[in-house]
N, C-alpha and C positions, 0 to 999 in steps of 0.2 A: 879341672882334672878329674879323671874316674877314678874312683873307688874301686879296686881291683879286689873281689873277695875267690879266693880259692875255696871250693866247696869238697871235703875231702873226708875218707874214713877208712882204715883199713880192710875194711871187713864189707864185703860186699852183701847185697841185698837188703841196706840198710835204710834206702829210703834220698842216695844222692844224687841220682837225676832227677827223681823225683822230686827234690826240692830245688835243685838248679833253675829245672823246668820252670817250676810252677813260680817260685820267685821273679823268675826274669819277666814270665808272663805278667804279673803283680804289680810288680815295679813297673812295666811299663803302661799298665792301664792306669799308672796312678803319676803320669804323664812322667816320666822319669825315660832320657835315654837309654836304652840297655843294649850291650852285647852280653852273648852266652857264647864260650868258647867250648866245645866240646875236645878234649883231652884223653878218650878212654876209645882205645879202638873197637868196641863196641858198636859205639856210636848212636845209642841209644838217645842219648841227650839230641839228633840231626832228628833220626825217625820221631821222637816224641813234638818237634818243631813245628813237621809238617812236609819233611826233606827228604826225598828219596838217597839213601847214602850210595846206595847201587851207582846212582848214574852220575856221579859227581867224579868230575877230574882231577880239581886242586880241590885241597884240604888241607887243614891244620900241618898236615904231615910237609908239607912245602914250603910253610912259613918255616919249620923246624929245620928245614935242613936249606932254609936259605935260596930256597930256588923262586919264589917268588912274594912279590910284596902282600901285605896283609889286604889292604882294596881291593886287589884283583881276586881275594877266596871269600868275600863276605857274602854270604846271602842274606834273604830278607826273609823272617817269619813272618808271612803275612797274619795267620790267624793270631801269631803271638803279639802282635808289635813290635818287634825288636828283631835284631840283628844274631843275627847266626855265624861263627865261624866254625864251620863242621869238620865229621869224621867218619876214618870209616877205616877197614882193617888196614888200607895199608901205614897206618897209623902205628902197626904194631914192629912193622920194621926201622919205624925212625930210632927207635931204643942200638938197635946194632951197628947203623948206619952213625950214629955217633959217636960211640964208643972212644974212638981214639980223638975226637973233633975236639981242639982247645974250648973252654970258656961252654962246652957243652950246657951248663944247666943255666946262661942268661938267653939261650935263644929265643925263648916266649918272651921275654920280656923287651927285649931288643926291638923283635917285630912288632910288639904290643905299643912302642913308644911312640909311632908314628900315627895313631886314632885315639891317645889317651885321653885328647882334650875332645874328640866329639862325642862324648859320652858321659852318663852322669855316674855310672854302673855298669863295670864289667865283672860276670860270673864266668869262674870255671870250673866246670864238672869234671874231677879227678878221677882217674882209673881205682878200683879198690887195691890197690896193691903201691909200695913204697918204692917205687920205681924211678928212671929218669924222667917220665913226663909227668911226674909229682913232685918230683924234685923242682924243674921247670916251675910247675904251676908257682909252689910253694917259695921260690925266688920269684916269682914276677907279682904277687900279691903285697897287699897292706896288711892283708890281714885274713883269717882263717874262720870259717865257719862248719863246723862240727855238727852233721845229722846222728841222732843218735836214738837207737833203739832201748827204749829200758828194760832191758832183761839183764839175768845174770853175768852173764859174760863182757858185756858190756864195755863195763867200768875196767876191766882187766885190758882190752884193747883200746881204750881212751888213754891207759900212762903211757905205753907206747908210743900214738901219735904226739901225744905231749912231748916227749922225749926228741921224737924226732924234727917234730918242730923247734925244740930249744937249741939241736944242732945248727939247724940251718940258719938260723939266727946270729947263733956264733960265727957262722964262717962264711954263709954267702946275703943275707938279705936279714942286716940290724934292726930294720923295722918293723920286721911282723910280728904283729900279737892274732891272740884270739880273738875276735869279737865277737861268737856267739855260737853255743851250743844247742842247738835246737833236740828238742823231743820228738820224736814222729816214730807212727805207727801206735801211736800211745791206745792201750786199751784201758779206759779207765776203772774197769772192772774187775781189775788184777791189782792183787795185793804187792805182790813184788815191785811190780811196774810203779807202784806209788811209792815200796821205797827207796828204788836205785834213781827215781825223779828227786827225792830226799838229799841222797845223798851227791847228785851231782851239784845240786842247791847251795849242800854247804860246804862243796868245794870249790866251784865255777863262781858265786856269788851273783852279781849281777851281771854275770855274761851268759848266764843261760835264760834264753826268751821266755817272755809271759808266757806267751801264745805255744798252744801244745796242739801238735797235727793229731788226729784222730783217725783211727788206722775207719778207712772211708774205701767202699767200693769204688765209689767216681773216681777216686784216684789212680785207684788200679787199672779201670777201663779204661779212660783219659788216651795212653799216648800211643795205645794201638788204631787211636783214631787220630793220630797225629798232631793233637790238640792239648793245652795244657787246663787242668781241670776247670782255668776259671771259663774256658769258653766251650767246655763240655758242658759242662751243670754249674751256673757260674752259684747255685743255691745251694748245693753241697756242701755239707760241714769240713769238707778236706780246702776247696776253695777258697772258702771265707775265713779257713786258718791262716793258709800261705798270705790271702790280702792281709791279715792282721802281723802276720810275721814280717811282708815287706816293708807294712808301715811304723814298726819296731825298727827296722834297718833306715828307712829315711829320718827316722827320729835321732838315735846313734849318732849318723853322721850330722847332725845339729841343720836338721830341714832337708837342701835340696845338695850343697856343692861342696864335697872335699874339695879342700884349699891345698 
């Protein structure tokens, strides 16, 4: 069975496709099945793959509204390794388009149930905003991983998501916890930065990763070239973060296979 981890933050520009990305890519150089589901009609998460989202017919938005099976919308990142289920605006009408649809927030997961087992690792890149296709995401996950930038503000938009994760808990999906708060963008040359890294420490405890992303050009250049930083500059201090960060995620889940 996959590890379904929703990658999610309210606050946009904080570094969640970018670590989607570059995780999926990680995990799968580090021979681990992966899908990456892109969720954000954006679609940032398809272009940074290697996928043109323009010329794409079925997407994400089709499994959602039930029009067709998850097989028929997967593409394959070649440079990533791993499987792609993309996006692209019209992504942003599935939010309407369900509004009155029963059972509306199992539909990711529903679709998701029929490729659970061929994969070792499914990520999903959430839109920045609390929406239905976060709701979605956050019902069809085990568990939550939290990119987060340490600046001031931060920590103020982290009890939030915590909150809303403790709802959905309650009332649509008992299982999910956090399992990891990542630091990224991290300047280590910032006073601040080292102490809201402090103090998420000694509130997250052991759910926030060793491994600290390092706000890193290569990362920035990376997905206008379609590519995820480890096969841009697989030497890059951004690259060899994320490898050390997926290999914190197969360690977690105790080696290779949720059971």
């Amino acid at each position: 069975m996959a590890r379904i981890l929703a990658i999610t933050n309210q606050k946009g520009g904080v570094g969640k496709t970018t670590s989607a990305v570059n995780l999926a890519a990680s995990l799968a150089s580090l021979g681990r099945r992966v899908l990456l589901i892109d969720l954000d009609p954006q679609g940032n998460a398809t272009t940074a793959s290697g996928i043109d989202k323009q010329s794409l017919t079925h997407t994400v938005y089709h499994l959602l509204l039930r029009a067709q099976a998850i097989a028929a919308l997967l593409v394959r990142s070649e440079q990533g390794g791993y499987d792609l289920l993309p996006a692209n605006r019209d992504l942003a009408g599935a939010e309407v388009e369900l509004v009155l649809e029963k059972e509306r927030e199992f539909r990711l997961r529903e679709g998701l149930s029929a490729v659970a087992d061929a994969y070792d690792f499914i990520l999903i890149d959430c839109p920045p905003a609390l929406n239905l296709l976060t709701v979605n995401a956050l019902t069809a996950a085990h568990a939550v991983i939290i990119p987060m930038q340490c600046e001031y503000f931060a920590i103020e938009g982290l009890a939030d998501l915590v909150n809303t994760i403790k709802k959905i808990k309650t009332r649509l999906n008992p299982g999910l916890v956090i399992d990891g708060v990542a630091r990224v963008m991290f300047d280590t040359r910032n006073t601040l930065a080292q102490n809201v890294s402090d103090q998420l420490k000694a509130h997250f405890g052991a759910k926030v990763f060793d491994t600290v992303v390092p706000r890193n050009v290569r990362l920035a250049e990376a997905p206008s070239h379609g590519l995820a930083a480890l096969q841009y500059d697989r030497a890059s201090r951004g690259a060899q973060a994320y490898m050390q960060m997926a290999q914190e995620l197969i360690d977690k889940q105790g080696g290779n296979h949720h059971g």
